[in-house]
C-alpha positions as CSV (number, residue, x, y, z in Angstrom):
1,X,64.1,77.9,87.0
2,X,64.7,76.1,83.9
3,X,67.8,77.5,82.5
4,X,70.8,77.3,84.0
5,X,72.9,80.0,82.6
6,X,70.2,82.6,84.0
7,X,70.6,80.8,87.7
8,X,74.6,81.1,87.2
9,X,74.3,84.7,85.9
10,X,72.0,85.8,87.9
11,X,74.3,84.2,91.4
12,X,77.4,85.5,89.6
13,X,76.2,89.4,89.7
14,X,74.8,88.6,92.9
15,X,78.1,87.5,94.1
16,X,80.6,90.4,92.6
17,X,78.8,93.1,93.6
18,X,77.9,91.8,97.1
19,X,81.8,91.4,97.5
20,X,82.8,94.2,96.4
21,X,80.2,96.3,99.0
22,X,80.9,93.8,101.7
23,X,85.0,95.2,101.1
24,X,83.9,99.0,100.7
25,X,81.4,98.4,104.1
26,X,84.5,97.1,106.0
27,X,86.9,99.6,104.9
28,X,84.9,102.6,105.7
29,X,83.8,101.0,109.2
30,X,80.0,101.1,108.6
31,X,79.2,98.0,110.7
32,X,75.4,98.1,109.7
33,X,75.6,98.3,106.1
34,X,78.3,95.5,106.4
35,X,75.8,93.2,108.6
36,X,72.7,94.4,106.1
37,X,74.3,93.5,102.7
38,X,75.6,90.0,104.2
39,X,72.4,88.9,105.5
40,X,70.2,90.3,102.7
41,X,70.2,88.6,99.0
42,X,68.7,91.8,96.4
43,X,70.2,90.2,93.6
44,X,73.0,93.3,93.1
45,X,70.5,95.9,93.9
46,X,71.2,96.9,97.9
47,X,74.7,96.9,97.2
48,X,74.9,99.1,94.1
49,X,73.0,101.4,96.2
50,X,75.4,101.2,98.5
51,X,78.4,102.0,96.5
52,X,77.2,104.8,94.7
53,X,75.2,106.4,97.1
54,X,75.7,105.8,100.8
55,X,79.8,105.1,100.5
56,X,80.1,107.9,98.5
57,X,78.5,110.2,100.6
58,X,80.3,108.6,103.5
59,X,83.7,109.3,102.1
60,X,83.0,113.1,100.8
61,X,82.1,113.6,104.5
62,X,85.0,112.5,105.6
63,X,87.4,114.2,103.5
64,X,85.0,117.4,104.4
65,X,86.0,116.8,108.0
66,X,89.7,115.7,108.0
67,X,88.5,112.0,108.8
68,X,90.5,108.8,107.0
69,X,88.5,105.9,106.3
């Protein structure tokens, strides 16, 4: 890659929104998708999924049942 601010960008949103699933993954306790999003690089995508799908689901689930994350 010849440009520079597209690697840094591109590593940057990698990076935040890997984080920030990799925290949600650990709070809820879901040991798989914490282990899958560390060892998988989707540039953003995988975790974004993540976060608005599976952890949300996961939470409404919980609070349906009486279970704290």
């Amino acid at each position: 890659m010849n440009h520079p601010v597209v690697l840094f960008t591109l590593i940057a949103w990698s990076l935040a929104w890997k984080g920030i699933a990799l925290w949600k993954a650990a709070t809820l306790r879901d040991k798989a998708w914490f282990i899958i999003i560390l060892l998988l690089n989707t540039a953003g995508i995988l975790e974004i999924v993540y976060l608005f799908i599976v952890a949300k689901r996961k939470q409404l689930m919980d609070r349906a049942f009486g279970h704290e994350a």
